[in-house]
C-alpha positions in Angstrom: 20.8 -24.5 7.9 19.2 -21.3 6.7 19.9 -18.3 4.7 18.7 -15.1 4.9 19.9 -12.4 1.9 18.0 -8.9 2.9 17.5 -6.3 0.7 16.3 -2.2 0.5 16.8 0.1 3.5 18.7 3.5 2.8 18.2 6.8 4.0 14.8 8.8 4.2 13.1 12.4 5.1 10.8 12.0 7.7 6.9 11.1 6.3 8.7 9.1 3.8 8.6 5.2 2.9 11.2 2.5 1.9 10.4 -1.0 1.8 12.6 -3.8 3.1 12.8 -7.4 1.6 14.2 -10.9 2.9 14.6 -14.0 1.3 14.9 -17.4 3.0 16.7 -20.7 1.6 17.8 -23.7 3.1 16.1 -25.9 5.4 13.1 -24.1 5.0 10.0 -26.7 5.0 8.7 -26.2 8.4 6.4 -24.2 10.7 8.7 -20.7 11.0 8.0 -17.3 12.0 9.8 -14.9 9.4 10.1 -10.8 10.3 12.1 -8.0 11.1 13.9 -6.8 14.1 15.6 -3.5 15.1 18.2 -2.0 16.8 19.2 1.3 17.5 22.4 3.1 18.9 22.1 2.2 22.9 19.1 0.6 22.9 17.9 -3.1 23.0 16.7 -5.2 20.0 13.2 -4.9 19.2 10.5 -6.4 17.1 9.7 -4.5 14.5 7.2 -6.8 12.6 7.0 -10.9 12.0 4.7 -13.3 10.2 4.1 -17.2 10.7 4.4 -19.5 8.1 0.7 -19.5 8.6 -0.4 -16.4 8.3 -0.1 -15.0 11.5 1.5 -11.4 11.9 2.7 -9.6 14.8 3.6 -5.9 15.4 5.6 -3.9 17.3 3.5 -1.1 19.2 5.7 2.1 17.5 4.9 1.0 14.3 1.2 -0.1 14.1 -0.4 1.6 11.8 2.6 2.8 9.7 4.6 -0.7 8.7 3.4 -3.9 6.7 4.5 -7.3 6.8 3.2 -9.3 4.0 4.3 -12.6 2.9 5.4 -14.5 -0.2 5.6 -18.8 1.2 6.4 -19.7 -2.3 9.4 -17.9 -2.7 10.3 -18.0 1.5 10.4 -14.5 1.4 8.7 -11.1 3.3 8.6 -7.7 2.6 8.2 -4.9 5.0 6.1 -1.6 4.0 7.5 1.2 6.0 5.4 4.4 5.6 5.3 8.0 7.6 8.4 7.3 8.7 9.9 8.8 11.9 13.2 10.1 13.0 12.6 7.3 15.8 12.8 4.0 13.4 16.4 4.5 12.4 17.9 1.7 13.6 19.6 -1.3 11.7 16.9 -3.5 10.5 17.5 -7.6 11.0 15.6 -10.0 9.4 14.8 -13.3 11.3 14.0 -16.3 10.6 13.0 -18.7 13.8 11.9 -22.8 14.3 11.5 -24.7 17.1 15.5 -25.0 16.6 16.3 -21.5 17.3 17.0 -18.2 15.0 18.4 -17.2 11.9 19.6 -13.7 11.8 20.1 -11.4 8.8 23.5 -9.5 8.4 21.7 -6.5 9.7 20.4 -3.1 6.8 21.1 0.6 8.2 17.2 2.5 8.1 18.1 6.3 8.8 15.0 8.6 8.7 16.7 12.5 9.3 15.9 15.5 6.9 
């Protein structure tokens, strides 16, 4: 069993920057990919960003360039640098955490980028 507590989101002007967090504990020693998904109002999930327990990072096309996914293994725990925001990436944010078993999903924090 896993648990995923996520933190930050919140509202933003557009060109602006927030930073999301998400902490892992459980059954946590073993190979995982940890990152951040999104949906928005009628659309499907997406990937927003995602990072391997060893060291591998993935990104979402919309948001190369402009997001960050770093990583903290000793504390089971990634952060995602949003910059120059866009009206576009408001969506609810949901961190993942997946193993060969299958995913772990985050309660879900609202991103709303509007001015």
């Amino acid at each position: 069993q896993v648990q995923l507590v996520e933190s930050g989101g919140g509202s933003v002007q557009p060109g602006g920057s927030l930073r999301l967090s998400c902490t892992a504990s459980g059954n946590t020693l073993m190979f995982n990919v940890m990152g951040w998904y999104r949906q928005a109002p009628g659309k499907q999930r997406e990937l927003v960003a995602a990072s391997s327990s060893q060291g591998k990072m993935s990104y979402g096309d919309s948001v190369k360039g402009r997001f960050i996914i770093s990583r903290d293994n000793a504390k089971n725990t990634v952060h995602l640098q949003m910059n120059s925001l866009k009206t576009e990436d408001t969506a609810v944010y949901y961190c993942n955490f997946r193993t060969g078993w299958g995913d772990t999903w985050g309660q879900g924090t609202q991103v709303t980028v509007s001015s």
